[in-house]
LUMVOPA-225030 format. One record per residue: residue in three letters; x negated, y, z negated of N, C-alpha, C in turn. Coordinates in steps of 0.05 Angstrom, whole numbers, plus 32768, in hexadecimal, padded with zeros to 4 digits. Layout:
BEGIN
AlaXYZXYZXYZ...
//
This chain:
BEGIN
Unk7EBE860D75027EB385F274FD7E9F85F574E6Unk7EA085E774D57E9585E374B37E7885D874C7Unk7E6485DB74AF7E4D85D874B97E4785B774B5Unk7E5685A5749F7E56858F74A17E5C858074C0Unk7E72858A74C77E85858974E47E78858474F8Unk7E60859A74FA7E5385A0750B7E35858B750DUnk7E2A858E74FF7E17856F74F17E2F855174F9Unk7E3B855474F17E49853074FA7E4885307515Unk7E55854175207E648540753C7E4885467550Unk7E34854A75417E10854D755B7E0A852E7553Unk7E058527753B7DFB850B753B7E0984F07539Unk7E1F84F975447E3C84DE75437E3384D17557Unk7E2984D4756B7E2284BF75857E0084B67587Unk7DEE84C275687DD684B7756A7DD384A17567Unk7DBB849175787DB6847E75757D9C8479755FUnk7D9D845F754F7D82845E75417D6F8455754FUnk7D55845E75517D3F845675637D3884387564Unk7D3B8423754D7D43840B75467D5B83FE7544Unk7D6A8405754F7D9083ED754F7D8F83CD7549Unk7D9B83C7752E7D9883AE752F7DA8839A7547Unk7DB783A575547DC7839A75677DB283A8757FUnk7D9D83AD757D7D8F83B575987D79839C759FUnk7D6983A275B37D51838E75B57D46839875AEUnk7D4983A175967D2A83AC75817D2D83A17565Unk7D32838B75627D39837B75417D2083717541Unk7D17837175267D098363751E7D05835674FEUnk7CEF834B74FB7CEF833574EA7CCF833F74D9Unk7CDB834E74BA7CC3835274AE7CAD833C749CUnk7CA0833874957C96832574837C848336747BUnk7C85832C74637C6D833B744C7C528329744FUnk7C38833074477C1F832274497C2183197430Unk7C0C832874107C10831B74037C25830D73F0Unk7C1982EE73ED7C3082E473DF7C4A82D273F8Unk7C4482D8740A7C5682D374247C4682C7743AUnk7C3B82DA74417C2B82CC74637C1082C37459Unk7C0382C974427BE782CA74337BE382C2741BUnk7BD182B174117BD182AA73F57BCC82C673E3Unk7BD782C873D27BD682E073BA7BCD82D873A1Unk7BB682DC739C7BB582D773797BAC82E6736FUnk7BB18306736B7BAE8323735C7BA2832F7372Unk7B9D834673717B8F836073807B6B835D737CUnk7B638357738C7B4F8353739B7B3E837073ACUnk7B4D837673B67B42839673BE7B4A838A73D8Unk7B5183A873E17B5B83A873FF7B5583987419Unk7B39839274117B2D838174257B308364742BUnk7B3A8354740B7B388346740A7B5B83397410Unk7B60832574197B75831974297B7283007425Unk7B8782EC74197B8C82CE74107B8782C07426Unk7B8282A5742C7B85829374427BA582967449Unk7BAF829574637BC7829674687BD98278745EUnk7BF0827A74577BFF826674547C0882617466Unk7C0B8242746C7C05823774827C2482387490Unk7C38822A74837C54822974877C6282457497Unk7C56825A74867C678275748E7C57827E74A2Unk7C3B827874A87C25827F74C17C35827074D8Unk7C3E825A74D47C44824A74ED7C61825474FBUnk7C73826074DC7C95827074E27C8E828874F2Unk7C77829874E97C6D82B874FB7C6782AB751AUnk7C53829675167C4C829975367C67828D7544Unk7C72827E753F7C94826F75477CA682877558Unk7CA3829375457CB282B3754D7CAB82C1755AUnk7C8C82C7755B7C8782D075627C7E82C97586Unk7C7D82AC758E7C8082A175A37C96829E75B1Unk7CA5829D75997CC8829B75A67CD182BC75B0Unk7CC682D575AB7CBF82F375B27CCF8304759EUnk7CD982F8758A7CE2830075717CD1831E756AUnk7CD0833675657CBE8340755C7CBF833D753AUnk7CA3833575347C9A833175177C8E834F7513Unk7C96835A74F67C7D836C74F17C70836474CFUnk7C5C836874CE7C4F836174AF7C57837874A3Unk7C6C837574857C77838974767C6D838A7459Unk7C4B839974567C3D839874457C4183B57436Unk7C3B83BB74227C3083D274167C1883DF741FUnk7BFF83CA74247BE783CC742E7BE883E07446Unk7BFB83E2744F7C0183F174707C01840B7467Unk7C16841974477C0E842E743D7BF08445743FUnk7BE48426743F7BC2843E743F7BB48433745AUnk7BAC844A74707BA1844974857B8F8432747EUnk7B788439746A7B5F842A74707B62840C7468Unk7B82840774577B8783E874557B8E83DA7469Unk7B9E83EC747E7BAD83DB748F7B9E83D074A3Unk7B8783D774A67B7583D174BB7B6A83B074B6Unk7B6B83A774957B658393748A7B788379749CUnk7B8F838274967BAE838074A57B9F837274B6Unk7B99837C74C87B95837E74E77B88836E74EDUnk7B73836A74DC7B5C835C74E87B5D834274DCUnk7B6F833874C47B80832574B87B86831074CFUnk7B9C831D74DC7BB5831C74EF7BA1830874FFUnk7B908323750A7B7E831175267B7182F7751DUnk7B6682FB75057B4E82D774F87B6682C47501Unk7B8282CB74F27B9882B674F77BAE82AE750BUnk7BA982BE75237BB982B975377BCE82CA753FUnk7BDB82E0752E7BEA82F275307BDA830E7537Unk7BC7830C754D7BBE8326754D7BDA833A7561Unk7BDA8358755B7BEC836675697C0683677558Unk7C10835775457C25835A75367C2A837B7529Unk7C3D838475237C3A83A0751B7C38839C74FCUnk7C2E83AE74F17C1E83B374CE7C3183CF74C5Unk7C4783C974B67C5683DD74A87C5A83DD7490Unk7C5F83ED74787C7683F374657C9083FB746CUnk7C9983FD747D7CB0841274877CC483F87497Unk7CDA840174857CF083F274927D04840474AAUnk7D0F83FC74C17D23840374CA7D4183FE74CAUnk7D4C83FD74DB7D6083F174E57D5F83DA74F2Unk7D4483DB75017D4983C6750F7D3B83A87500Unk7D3983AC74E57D2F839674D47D45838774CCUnk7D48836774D17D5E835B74D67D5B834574BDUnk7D38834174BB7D3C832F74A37D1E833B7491Unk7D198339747C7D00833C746D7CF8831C7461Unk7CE1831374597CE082FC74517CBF830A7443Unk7CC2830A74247CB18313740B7CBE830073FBUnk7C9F82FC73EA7CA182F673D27CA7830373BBUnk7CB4831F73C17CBC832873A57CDE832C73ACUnk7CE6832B73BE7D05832E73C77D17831D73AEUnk7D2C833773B37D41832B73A17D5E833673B4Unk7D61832073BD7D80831F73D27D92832A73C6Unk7D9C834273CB7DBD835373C47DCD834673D0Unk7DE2833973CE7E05833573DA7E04835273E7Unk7E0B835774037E198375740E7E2E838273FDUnk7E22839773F67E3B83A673E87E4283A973CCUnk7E2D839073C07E3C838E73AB7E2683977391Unk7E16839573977DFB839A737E7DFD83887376Unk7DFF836773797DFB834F736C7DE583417377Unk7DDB833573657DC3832373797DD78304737EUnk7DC7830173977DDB82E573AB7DD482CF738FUnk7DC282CC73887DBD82BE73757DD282B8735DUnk7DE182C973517DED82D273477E0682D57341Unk7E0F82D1735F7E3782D0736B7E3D82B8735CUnk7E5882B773587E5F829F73537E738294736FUnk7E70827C736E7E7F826A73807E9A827C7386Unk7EAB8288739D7ECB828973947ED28269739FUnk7EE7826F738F7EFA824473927F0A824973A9Unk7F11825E73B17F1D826973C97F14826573E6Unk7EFD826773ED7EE3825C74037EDA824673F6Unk7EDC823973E27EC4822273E37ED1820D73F6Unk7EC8820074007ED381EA74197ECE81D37406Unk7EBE81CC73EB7EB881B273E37ED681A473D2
//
């Protein structure tokens, strides 16, 4: 048995600690620019008034037991994320989890710098053109 062989056939039945098909999906959102007003870098401490619309979509979800987590950069450095934290609590989302780190079990992201890929294809959705083949109009 090839040593590749041997590697497939131990981790062919692992599971990922996150399965999007598990009860562990969740729903990232970025702070600034997204959940927080952004107008340049301010220093770590400092944190926008929340936007109101996407404050009211987090707690929605987050009442409905959706798990939300805040998907900042800020989370990168221990002594920022604590800012995170204490953010969360002024606005109602205290306990939400504070990451950079995507899984598996991340089902949607919602940032202000995203640029939507089509699956598969390296195109931005933006981008496709209509096929006349599916269009129903």
């Amino acid at each position: 048995m090839s040593i590749i062989t041997a590697l497939f056939s131990r981790f062919r039945n692992h599971k990922s600690p996150s399965s999007p098909n598990g009860n562990e999906s969740w729903i990232g959102v970025d702070l600034d620019g997204t959940l927080a007003h952004y107008d340049g870098w301010k220093g770590h401490f400092h944190i926008g008034d929340p936007i109101q619309p996407m404050l009211a979509r987090v707690q929605q979800w987050a009442n409905e037991g959706q798990e939300v987590r805040i998907f900042t950069a800020r989370a990168s450095v221990k002594e920022h994320k604590k800012f995170v934290e204490l953010w969360l609590k002024q606005h109602g989302l205290e306990g939400l989890q504070v990451t950079n780190l995507k899984d598996y079990g991340m089902i949607e992201l919602w940032d202000d710098r995203c640029v939507q890929i089509a699956p598969n294809s390296g195109q931005p959705v933006t981008e496709l053109k209509p096929n006349p083949q599916t269009n129903t109009h």
